[in-house]
N, C-alpha and C positions, 0 to 999 in steps of 0.2 A: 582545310589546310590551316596548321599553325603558320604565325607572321615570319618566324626566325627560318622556314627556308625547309621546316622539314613536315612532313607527311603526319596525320593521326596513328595512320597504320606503322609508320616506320619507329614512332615514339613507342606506340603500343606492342612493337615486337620488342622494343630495348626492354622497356617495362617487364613483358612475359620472362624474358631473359635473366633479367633478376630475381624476380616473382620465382622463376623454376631455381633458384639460384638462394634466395630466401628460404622456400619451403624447406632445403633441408636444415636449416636453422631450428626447424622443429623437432628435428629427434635430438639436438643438442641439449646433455644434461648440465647443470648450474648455471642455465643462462641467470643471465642479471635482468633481460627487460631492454638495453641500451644497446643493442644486437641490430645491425639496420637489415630488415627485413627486404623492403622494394623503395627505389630511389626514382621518382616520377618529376623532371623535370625540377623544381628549384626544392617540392617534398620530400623527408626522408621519414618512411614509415619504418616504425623502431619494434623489435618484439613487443614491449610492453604494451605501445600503442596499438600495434594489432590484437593481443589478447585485453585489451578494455574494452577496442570495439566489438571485438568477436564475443563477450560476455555480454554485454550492451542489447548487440541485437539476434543473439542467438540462444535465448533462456535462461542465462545466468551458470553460476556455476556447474552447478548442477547437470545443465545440456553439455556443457562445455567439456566434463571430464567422461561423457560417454559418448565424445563426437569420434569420428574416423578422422585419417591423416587427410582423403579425399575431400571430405567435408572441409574440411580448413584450406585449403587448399583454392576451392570453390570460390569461399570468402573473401581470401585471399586477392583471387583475381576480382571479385565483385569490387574490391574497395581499391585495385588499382586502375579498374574503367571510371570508377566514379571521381578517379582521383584525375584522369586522363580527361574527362568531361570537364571538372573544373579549370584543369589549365586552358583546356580549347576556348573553355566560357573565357577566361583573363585576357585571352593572345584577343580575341572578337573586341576588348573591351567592356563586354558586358557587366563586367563591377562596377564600370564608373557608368553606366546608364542609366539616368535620373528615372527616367518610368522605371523601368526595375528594380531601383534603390527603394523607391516608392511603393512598390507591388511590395517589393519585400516585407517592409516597416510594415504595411499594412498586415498581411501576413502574419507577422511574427506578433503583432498585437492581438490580431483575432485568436493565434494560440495560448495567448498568455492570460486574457479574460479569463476563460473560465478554470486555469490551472489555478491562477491567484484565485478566484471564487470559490472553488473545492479547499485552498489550502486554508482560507478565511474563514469558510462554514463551516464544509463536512467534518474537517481534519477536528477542531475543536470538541463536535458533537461524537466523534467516533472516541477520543478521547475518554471523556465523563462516562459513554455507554462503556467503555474496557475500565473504569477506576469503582464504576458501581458496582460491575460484575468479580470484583476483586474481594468488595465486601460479599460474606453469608451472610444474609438475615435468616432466622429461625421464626417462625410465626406463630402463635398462641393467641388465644380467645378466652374469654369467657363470656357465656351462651345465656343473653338473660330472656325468656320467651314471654309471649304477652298472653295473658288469660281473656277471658272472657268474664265479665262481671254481672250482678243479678239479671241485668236486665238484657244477657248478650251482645252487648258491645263490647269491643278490644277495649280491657283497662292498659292504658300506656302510662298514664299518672304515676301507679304503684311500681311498674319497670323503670321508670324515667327516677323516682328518689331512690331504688335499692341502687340502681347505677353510679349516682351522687355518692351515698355512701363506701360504694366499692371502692370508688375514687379515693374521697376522703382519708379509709384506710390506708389505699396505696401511698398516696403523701405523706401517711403519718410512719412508714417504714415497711408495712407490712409486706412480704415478697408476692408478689405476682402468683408462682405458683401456688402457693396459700389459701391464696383471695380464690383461685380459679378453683382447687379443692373444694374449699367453701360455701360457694358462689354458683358455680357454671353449672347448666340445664342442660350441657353437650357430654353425654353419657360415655361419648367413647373419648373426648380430650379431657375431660372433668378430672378425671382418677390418676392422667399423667400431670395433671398442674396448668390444665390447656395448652398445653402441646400439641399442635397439626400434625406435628411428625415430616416435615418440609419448610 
């Protein structure tokens, strides 16, 4: 029982009342949004406000323009019981109940750790991964292989100063592909300028 003298059910049938009374509001073309949909005790649910929530928690646009008139409808009354719950919860006083103020706060901090922690980590890291993947990088080599010297050990000595010099010439202007013409022991990038081809 609400304190002011009347019934959940007898609120809930006014409620339905407009609700059925609201719904046709929806075949209404040019609304503006400012349309009151259902009037729940001191609430006035506005078209707009019912289609933010009905986007909200019913898939986005997307759901929303392949929903039935039923389906909305549905919604409709879901957010006029939930609205009817919170008045019964106000008439009890339950807003001003310090353990439940309390449950709440608590509550609404354990939701917010880890939003704030994804928006402070993840968010930043999924960033950089979409700004890298913006750049193409093209990839090229050139292929310097190691011999075997008289005595059958790997010469890395004679690979490690032709490298030096590859270098050398690149600093001194000469293009990449050039040097990889030139240079490169990789028989199938050698001939494009050491191009992967990826």
């Amino acid at each position: 029982m609400i304190q002011d003298g009347t019934t959940t059910g007898t609120k809930m049938l006014a409620a339905m009342v407009v609700l059925i009374l609201g719904g046709m509001l929806f075949v209404g073309c040019g609304a503006t949004g400012d349309e009151v949909v259902a009037v729940i005790g001191d609430y006035t649910l506005t078209k707009g406000e019912y289609e933010r929530q009905y986007l909200k928690n019913n898939g986005g646009k997307a759901a929303a323009d392949t929903s039935t008139f039923a389906g909305r409808m549905d919604f409709l009354e879901l957010l006029v019981k939930y609205r009817l719950k919170v008045l019964e919860a106000k008439a009890q006083g339950y807003d001003k109940d310090p353990e439940i103020i309390k449950e709440l706060a608590e509550y609404r901090n354990s939701l917010a750790v880890p939003y704030l922690s994804e928006r402070a980590v993840i968010d930043p890291q999924i960033k950089k991964l979409y700004d890298r993947r913006k750049e193409e990088v093209r990839a090229a080599h050139i292929l310097l292989r190691t011999q075997p010297d008289s005595t059958g050990r790997i010469d890395t000595a004679t690979v490690y100063r032709r490298a030096w010099d590859i270098l050398r010439e690149a600093q001194e202007g000469v293009p990449f592909d050039t040097l990889a013409v030139r240079w490169s022991q990789d028989p199938g990038s050698a001939k494009n300028g050491g191009d992967l081809m990826y």
